[in-house]
C-alpha positions in Angstrom: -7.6 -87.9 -49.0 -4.1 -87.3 -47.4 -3.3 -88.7 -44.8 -1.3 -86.8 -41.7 2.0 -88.1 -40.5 1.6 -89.8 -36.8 3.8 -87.6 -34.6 7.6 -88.4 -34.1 7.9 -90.8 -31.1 10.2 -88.2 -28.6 14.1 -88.6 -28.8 15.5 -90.2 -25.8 17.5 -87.5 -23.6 20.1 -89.6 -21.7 21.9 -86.6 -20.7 19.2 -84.3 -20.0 18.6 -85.0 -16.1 15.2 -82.7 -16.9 13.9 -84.9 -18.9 11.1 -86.8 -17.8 10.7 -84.7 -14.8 7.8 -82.5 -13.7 7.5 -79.1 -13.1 5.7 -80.5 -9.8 7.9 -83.0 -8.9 11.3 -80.2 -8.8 9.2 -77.9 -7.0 8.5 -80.5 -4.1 12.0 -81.7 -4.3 13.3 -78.4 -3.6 10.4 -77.6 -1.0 11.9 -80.5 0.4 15.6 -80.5 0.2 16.1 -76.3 1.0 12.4 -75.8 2.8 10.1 -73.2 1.7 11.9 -70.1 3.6 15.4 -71.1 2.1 13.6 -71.3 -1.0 12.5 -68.2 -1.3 15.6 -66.8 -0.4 17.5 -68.5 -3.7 14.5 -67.8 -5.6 12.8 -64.5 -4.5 9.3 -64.8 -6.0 6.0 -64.5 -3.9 4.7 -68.2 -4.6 8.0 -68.8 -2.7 7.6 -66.1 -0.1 3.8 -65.5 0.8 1.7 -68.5 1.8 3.9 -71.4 -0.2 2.6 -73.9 -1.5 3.0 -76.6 -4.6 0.0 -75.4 -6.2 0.5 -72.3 -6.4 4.3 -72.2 -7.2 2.9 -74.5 -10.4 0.5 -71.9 -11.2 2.8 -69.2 -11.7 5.8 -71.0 -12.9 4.1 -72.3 -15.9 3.1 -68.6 -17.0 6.7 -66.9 -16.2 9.6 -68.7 -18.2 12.0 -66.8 -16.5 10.7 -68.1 -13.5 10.7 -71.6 -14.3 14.6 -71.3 -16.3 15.7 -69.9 -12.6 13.8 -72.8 -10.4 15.1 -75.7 -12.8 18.7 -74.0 -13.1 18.2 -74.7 -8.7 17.3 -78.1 -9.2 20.2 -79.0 -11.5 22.1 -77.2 -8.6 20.7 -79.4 -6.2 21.5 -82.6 -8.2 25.0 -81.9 -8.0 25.4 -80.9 -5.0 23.9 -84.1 -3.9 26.3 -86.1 -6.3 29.0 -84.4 -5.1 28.2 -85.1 -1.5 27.1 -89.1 -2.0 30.6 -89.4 -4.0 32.6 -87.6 -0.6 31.0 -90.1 1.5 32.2 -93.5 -0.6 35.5 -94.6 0.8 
């Protein structure tokens, strides 16, 4: 009898400000931060456009990588944007 190898415990990925971070949570921060209309105007898909919502976004964004690469290249956007703004307002 062999036995199978227990699975690699994941590398950590202090650099990688994705990781760790859902698909659902980057979809409601950017809901948030730009609002759904704005949204769909840096991202022009219909989950954005016609009847929003979280669920739905979620839905299509986990069948169309393209999709996904274009809404988490925003959120990384977002993140610095916000850095950059928090760093402007320390004296």
């Amino acid at each position: 009898m062999s036995e199978t190898p227990a699975p690699a415990a994941p590398r950590p990925q202090p650099r990688n400000p994705l990781h760790g971070v859902t698909l659902e949570a980057i979809v409601t921060a950017l809901a948030g931060h730009y609002g759904w209309p704005r949204l769909s105007e840096l991202v022009p898909i219909r989950c954005f456009t016609l009847d929003p919502s979280v669920g739905s976004s979620l839905k299509f964004l986990r069948k169309t990588p393209w999709a996904r690469e274009k809404v988490e290249s925003l959120y990384l956007f977002m993140l610095r944007e916000q850095r950059r703004e928090q760093q402007q307002q320390q004296p």
